[in-house]
Residue, then its C-alpha position, 0 to 999 in steps of 0.5 A: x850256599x845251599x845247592x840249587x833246586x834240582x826238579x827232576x827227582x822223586x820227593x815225597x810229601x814234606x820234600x815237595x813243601x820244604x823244597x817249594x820254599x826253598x826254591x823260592x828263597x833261592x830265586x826271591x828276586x828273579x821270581x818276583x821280578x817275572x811276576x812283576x814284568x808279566x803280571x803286572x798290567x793284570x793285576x792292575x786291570x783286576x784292582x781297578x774293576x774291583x775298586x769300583x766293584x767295591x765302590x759302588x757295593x759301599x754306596x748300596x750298602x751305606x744307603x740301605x743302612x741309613x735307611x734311604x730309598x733303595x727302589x732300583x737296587x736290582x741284580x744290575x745295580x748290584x752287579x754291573x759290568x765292572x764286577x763281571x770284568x773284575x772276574x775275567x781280569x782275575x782269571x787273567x791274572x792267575x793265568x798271566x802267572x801261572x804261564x809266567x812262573x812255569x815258563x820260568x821253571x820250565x827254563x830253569x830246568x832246561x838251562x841246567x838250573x839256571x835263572x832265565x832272562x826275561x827275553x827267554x820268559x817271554x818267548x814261552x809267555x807269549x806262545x802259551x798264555x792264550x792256550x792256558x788262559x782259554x783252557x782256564x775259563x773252560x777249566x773253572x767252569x768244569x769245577x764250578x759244575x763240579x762243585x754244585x754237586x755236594x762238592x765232592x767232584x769240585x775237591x776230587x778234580x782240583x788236583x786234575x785240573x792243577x797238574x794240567x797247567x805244568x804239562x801244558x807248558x813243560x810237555x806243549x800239551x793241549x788241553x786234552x793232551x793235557x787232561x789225560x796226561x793229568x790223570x795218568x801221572x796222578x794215578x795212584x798218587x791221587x791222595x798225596x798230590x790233593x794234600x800237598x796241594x791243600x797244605x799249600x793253598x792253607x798256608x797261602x790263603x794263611x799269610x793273605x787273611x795276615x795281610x789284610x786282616x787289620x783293615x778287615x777287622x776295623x772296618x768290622x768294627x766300624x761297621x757294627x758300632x755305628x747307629x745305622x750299618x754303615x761301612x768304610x768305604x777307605x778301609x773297603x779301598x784299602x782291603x782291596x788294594x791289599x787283597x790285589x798285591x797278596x796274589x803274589x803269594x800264589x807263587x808259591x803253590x805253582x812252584x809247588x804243583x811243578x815240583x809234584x809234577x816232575x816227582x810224580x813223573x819221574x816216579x812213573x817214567x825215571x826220565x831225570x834217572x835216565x838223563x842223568x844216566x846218559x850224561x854220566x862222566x861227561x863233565x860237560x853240561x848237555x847243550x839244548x837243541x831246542x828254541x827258546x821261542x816259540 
C-alpha cells in the first residue's frame, strides 16, 4: 500500500499534479462522501434553477425557430430570476466545496494524515463557510472587473484569488489577512503556481466536456437537421443534470491549490522541516491542543 500524502514538503510542479491524484485515490470514498453530506443541497438548489433556467431558454429558442410571435421576449423574459439564482446557488455550491474538501485536508493534516469524521468536518463547514462564501461573491466580482480589461489582470489574479481560500480556512484568515498573505507566499513562484493551476483546471473542464459531450452533440445534431432551429429540450435537461453532477470533478483542483499552498509555504517558512525537527525520536505522535470546532 503506497504511503500516505504527507502535505507538509516542498513539491515542484509534476509532484503537485501526481500527488493531487494520489491523494485522491487514496481518500476516493472519504472525500466523496464529505462532498455528498456538505455539498449536496447546493448542488441540488443549483440543478433545479438551472433546469428551469434551461426550460424556459428551450421554449424562446423552439418559438423563434418555428417562427412564432416572439413580441415580449425581452432581457426579462430571457433572463428571469431563476437564472439569477442559478448563479448565487453555483457560487454557493463552489463555496460549500471548497470549505468542505479544505476543512477536510486542514483535519488530515492536523490528525497526523488520518481521515476526518464527518462531525470534525462540520465543525470547520460551519464556522467558515459564510466567511468564505461572502469573500467569494466579492472575489468573482474583483476578477469579473479584472477581466473586462484585455483579460491579462483576470489571468494575472486568478492564482491570488485561488490560494486565498486554503489560507482562509488552514491559517483562520480573513479576507485581507488572506489577500496579503496570498501575495506573500506566491512571490517568486507566480509562474509555476498559474501553471499547475491551469493544467489542472485543463484536465477537469477535460473530463466534464467527456462526460456531457454525447448529449451535447445530439441535441447539436437535432438542432440543426431540422427544417426550422429547434432544439431538444430532453437532451437540454439531461446536459444540465450532467453538467450539475460533473462539479464533483472540481475536487480535484482544490486538493491541488492545497497541495501548492503547504510547498509554497514550506519553501518559504520550513515549518513542516521544523515540526518534524521538534518531534525527532519521539516515537510518539504530537497530541493536538487545538479544538475541533469552532
Amino acid at each position: 500500500m503506497a504511503a500516505t500524502i504527507e502535505f507538509k514538503k516542498r513539491r515542484d510542479f509534476g509532484q503537485v499534479i501526481n500527488d493531487t491524484f494520489t491523494f485522491m485515490r487514496q481518500n476516493f470514498k472519504p472525500l466523496i462522501k464529505t462532498y455528498f453530506t456538505f455539498c449536496g443541497l447546493f448542488v441540488l438548489a443549483s440543478m433545479s434553477t438551472m433546469l428551469m433556467q434551461q426550460y424556459k431558454m428551450v421554449n424562446i429558442i423552439n418559438t423563434i425557430g418555428n417562427g412564432k410571435n416572439s413580441t415580449g421576449l425581452g432581457f426579462g423574459a430571457m433572463y428571469g430570476i431563476e437564472y439569477f439564482l442559478s448563479i448565487l446557488f453555483s457560487m454557493a455550491t463552489y463555496a460549500s466545496m471548497s470549505v468542505a474538501i479544505l476543512s477536510y485536508i486542514a483535519l488530515y493534516v492536523q490528525k497526523g494524515n488520518q481521515v476526518p469524521t464527518s462531525d470534525e468536518v462540520w465543525g470547520y463547514f460551519k464556522y467558515y463557510f459564510f466567511r468564505v462564501f461572502g469573500s467569494s461573491l466579492l472575489l468573482m466580482l474583483m476578477v469579473f472587473v479584472a477581466f473586462l480589461f484585455c483579460l491579462v489582470p483576470g489571468f494575472w489574479l486568478f492564482p491570488f484569488v485561488a490560494m486565498m481560500f486554503p489560507i482562509m480556512v488552514i491559517e483562520n484568515g480573513s479576507l485581507s489577512y488572506s489577500f496579503g498573505r496570498s501575495f506573500k507566499i506566491i512571490k517568486d513562484n507566480f509562474w509555476i503556481t498559474f501553471g499547475t493551476l491551469i493544467i489542472v483546471w485543463i484536465i477537469v473542464y477535460a473530463c466534464m466536456s467527456l462526460v456531457v459531450l454525447p448529449t451535447t452533440i445530439f441535441s447539436m445534431i437535432g438542432m440543426f437537421t431540422s427544417k426550422n432551429p429547434h432544439m431538444s429540450l430532453t437532451l437540454t435537461m439531461i446536459t444540465t443534470v450532467l453538467q450539475s453532477i460533473c462539479q464533483v470533478f472540481t475536487i480535484i483542483p482544490i486538493i491541488t491549490i492545497s497541495l501548492a499552498y503547504f510547498s509554497l509555504v514550506e519553501q518559504k517558512e520550513s515549518t513542516g522541516l521544523m515540526e518534524r525537527i521538534s518531534h525527532f525520536g519521539n516515537t510518539e505522535k504530537p497530541i493536538d491542543t487545538r479544538p475541533e470546532e469552532y
